[in-house]
MINUTOR-989957 format. One record per residue (C-alpha): residue in three letters; y, z, x. Coordinates in Angstrom, 2 decimals, padded with zeros to 5 digits. Example, Ala and Ser with C-alpha at 12.3 -4.5 7.8 and 13.67 -1.06 7.14 Angstrom:
2
+---------+---------+---------+---------+
! residuo !      py !      pz !      px !
+---------+---------+---------+---------+
!     ALA ! -004.50 !  007.80 !  012.30 !
!     SER ! -001.06 !  007.14 !  013.67 !
+---------+---------+---------+---------+
//
This chain:
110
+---------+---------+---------+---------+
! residuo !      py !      pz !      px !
+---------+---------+---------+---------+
!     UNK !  124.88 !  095.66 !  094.39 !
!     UNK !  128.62 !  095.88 !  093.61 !
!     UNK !  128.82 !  095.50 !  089.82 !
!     UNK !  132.40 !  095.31 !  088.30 !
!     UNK !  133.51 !  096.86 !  085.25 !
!     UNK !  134.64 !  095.07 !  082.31 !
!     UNK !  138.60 !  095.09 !  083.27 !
!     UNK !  137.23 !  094.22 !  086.97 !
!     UNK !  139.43 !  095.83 !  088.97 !
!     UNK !  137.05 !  098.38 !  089.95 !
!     UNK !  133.34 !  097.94 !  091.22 !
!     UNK !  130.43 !  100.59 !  091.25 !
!     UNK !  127.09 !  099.91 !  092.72 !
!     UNK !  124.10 !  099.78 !  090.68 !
!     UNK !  120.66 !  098.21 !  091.22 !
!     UNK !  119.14 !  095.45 !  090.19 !
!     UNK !  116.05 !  093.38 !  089.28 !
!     UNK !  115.96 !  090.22 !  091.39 !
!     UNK !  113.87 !  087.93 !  089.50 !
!     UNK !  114.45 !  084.49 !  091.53 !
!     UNK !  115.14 !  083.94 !  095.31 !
!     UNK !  118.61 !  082.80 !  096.14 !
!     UNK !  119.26 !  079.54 !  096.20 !
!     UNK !  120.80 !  076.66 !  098.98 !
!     UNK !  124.17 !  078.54 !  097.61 !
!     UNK !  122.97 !  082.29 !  097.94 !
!     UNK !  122.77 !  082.95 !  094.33 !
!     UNK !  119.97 !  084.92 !  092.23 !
!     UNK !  119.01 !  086.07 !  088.67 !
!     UNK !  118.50 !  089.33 !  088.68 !
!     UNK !  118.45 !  091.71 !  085.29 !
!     UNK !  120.74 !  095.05 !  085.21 !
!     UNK !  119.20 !  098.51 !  085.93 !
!     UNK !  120.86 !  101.52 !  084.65 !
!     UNK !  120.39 !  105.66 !  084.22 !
!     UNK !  121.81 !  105.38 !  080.62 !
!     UNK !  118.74 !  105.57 !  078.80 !
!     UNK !  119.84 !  105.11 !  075.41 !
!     UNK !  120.25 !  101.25 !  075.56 !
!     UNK !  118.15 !  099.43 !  073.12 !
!     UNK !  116.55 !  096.71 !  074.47 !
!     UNK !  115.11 !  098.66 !  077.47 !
!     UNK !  111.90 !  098.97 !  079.47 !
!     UNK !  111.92 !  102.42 !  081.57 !
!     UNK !  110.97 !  101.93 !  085.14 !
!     UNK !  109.15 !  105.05 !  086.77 !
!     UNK !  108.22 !  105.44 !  090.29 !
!     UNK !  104.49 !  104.20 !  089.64 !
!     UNK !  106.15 !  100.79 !  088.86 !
!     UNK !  107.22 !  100.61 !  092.46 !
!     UNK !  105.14 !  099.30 !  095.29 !
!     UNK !  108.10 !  100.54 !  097.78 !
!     UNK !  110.86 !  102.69 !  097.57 !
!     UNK !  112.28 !  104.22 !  094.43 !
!     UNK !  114.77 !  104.86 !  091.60 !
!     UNK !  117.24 !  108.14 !  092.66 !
!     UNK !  117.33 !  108.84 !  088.39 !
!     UNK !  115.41 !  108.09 !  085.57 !
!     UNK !  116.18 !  104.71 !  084.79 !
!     UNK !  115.69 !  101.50 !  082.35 !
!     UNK !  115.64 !  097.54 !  082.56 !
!     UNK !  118.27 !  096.03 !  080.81 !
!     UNK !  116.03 !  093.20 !  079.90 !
!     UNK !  119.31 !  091.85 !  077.29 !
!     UNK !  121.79 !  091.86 !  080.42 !
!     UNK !  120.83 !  088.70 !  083.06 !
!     UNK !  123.03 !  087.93 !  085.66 !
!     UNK !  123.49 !  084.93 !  088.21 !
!     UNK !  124.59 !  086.52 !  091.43 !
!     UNK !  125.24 !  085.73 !  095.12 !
!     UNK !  123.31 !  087.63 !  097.43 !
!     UNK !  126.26 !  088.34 !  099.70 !
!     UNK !  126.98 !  091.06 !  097.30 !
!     UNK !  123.68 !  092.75 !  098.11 !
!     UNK !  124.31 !  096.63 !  099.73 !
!     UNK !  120.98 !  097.51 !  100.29 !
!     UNK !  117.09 !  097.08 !  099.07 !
!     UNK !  116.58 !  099.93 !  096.71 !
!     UNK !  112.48 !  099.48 !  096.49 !
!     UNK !  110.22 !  096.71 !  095.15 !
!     UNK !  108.26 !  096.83 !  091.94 !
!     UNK !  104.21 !  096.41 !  092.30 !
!     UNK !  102.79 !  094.00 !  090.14 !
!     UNK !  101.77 !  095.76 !  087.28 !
!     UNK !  105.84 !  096.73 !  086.71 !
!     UNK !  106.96 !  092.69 !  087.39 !
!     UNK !  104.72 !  091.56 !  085.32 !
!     UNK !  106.25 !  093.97 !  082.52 !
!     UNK !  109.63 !  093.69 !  083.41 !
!     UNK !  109.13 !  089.98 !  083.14 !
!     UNK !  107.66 !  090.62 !  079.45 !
!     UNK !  110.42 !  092.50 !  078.59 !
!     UNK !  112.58 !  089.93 !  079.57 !
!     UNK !  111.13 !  087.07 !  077.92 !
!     UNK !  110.74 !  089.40 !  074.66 !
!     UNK !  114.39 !  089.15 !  074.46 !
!     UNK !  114.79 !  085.37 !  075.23 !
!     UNK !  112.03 !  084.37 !  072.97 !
!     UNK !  109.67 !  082.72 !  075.38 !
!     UNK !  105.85 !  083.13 !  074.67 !
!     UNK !  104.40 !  086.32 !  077.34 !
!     UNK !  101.18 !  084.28 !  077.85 !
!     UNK !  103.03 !  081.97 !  080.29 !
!     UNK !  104.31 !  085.33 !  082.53 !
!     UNK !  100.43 !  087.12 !  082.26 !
!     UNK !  100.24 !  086.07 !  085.54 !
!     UNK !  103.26 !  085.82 !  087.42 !
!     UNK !  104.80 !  088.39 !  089.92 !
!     UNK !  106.76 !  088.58 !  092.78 !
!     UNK !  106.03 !  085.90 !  095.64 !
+---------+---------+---------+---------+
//
């Protein structure tokens, strides 16, 4: 995915989580993923979190830095996380927003 910097005249891809399915518009949540690992809030994603593919670097979940975008900016599928790592990236995420986990223990990718 083509993120752009701050002054936006440049883009760089990074992944990202997608966390909903587009809708009629094309457009997704999905939650940043980045190799700096020194962010606080993070949740570190290794390759046992992934059901396919993987990461090329160590990496973490922003779970602080949600996004809405359109799914015509979509390079390529990186990988897909397995249950287990949904499920936590999902706690993670609702950590930050302040929503109770018990309502995610079951939830994971459709």
């Amino acid at each position: 995915m083509r993120f752009p910097f701050s002054d936006v005249k440049e883009a760089k891809l990074r992944p990202v989580l997608v966390l909903t399915r587009p809708n009629p518009q094309g457009d997704f949540i999905g939650a940043q993923i980045t190799s700096q690992l020194h962010h606080i809030p993070q949740l570190r994603l290794s390759d046992s979190d992934f059901a396919l593919g993987r990461l090329p670097k160590p990496s973490v979940l922003r779970p602080d830095k949600l996004f809405t975008l359109n799914k015509d900016l979509v390079v390529r599928r990186v990988g897909r996380l397995n249950h287990p790592g949904f499920v936590r990236a999902l706690a993670a995420i609702c950590e930050c927003l302040g929503c109770p986990n018990d309502e995610i223990s079951n939830e994971g990718p459709q």
